[in-house]
N, C-alpha and C positions, 0 to 999 in steps of 0.2 A: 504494500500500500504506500503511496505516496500523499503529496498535499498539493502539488502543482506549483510551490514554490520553487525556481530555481536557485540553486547551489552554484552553479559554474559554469563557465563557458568551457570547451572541451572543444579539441582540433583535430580533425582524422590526422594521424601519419602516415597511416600505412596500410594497402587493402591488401588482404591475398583469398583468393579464390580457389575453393576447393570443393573439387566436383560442383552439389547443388549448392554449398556453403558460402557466406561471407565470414571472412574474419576481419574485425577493424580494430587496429590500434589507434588508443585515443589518450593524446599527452594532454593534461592539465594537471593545475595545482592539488584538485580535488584524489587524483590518481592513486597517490602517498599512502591517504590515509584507505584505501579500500583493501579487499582479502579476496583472493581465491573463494568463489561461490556466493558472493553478493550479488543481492539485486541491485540496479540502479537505473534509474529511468533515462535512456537519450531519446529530447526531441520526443519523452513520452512514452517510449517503448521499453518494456520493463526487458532488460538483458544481465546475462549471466559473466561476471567479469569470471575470466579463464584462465587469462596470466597478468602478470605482474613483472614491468618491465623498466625502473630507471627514472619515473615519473610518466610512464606512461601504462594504460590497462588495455586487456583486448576483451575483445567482446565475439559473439557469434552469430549470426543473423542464418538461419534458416529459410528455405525455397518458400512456407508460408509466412513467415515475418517479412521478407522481401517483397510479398504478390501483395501485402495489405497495408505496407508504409512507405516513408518516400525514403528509408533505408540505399535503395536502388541508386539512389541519386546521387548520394556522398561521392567526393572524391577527397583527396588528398587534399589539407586545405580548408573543408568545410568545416563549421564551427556550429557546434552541439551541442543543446540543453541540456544539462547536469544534474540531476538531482538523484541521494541516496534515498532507500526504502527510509520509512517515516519514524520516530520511537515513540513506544507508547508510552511514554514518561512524558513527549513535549506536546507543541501546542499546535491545533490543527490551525495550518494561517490563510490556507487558502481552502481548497474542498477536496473531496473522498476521489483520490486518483489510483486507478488500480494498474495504470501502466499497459493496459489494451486499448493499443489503436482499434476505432471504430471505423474510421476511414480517413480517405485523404481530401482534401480543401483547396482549391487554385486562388492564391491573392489576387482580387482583379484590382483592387487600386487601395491604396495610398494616400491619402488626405493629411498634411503637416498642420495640426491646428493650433500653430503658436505659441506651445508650450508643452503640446504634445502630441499624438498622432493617429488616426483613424483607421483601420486597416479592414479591408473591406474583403467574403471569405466566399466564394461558391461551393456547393458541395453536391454532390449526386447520391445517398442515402435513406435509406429510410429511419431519419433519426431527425430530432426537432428541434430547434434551441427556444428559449424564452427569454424574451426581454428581461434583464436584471438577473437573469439565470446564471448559472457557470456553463463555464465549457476549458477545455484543456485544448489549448494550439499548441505543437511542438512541445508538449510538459508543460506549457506553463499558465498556472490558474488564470481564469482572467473571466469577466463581466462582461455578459452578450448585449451591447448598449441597444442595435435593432436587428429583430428577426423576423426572417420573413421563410417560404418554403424555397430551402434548398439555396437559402444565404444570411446570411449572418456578419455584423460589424461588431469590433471591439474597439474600445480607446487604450493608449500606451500611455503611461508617465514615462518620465526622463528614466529614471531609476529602471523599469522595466526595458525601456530600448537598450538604458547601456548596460545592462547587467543579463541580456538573455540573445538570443540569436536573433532579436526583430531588426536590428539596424542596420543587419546582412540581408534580412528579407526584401526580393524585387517582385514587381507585379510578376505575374504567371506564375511565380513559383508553388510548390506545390508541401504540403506541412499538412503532419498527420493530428485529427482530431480524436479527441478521446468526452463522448458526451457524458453528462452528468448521470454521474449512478443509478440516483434515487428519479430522475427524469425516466432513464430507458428502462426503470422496474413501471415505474407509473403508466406510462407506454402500453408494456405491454401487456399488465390486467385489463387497461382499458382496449385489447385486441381479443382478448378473450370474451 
């Protein structure tokens, strides 16, 4: 379980492909303190750190975590939302992230409002957001400001662009969504 608060920014080093597998080494400060057989969420996607390397962790991405996140896309380079599993001792700061991508989101625009930033999200799912609801973009928690079927805007504080991967984010690009918990339970009593 996570919280959708980001911990770190994180930088691919290094891809190697095996067979149907990805493996990606991912150097950041956060790197240090992690173990062999942690969870930690990148970009949202809960992954199994596997080794331990210098300041840097790898991770493994599987033919089904590849077909349902924008995992595909990383290269060398790319910079990665960060966050370790949650403690049940701390304080939940953002909402109930379980680290399963729901699906992926194309940015179609970008609004600069002055002090902060509007990021505007298409999606092709069957999953809903609500106004003032949560939703999880790339891990990181954040307040669906308008929703509508099949799009969805967020606002950024400064703090959130410079502290998470949105200030690397360009239109088209494509970022994995993870919808609110207790929304896709509600969901789907009301399909029954």
């Amino acid at each position: 379980m996570f919280t959708g608060i980001i911990e770190e920014i994180g930088i691919v080093s290094a891809i190697q492909k095996e067979e149907g597998n990805i493996h990606f080494a991912i150097e950041s400060q956060l790197s240090a303190a992690l173990k062999i057989d942690q969870s930690v969420a990148h970009n949202g996607c809960c992954l199994t750190v596997v080794e331990l390397n210098e300041g840097k962790h790898t991770v493994t991405a599987i033919h089904e975590t590849l077909a349902k996140t924008n995992l595909s896309d990383w290269k060398v380079g790319s910079k990665i939302n960060l966050e370790r599993c949650m403690s049940l001792n701390g304080r939940l700061d953002g909402h109930i992230v379980q680290g399963h991508v729901d699906g992926l989101a194309r940015c179609v625009s970008i609004i600069d409002e002055a002090g902060s930033w509007r990021y505007r999200f298409e999606y092709d799912a069957d999953f809903v957001t609500v106004e003032k609801g949560s939703i999880t973009v790339n891990g990181a928690s954040l307040t669906v400001v308008d929703s509508e079927e099949g799009a969805f805007s967020v606002c950024i504080i400064p703090y959130t662009y410079e502290h998470t991967n949105f200030h690397s984010l360009k239109v088209g690009d494509e970022v994995n969504l993870e919808f609110d918990i207790i929304g896709k339970y509600v969901a789907r009593l009301l399909q029954r």
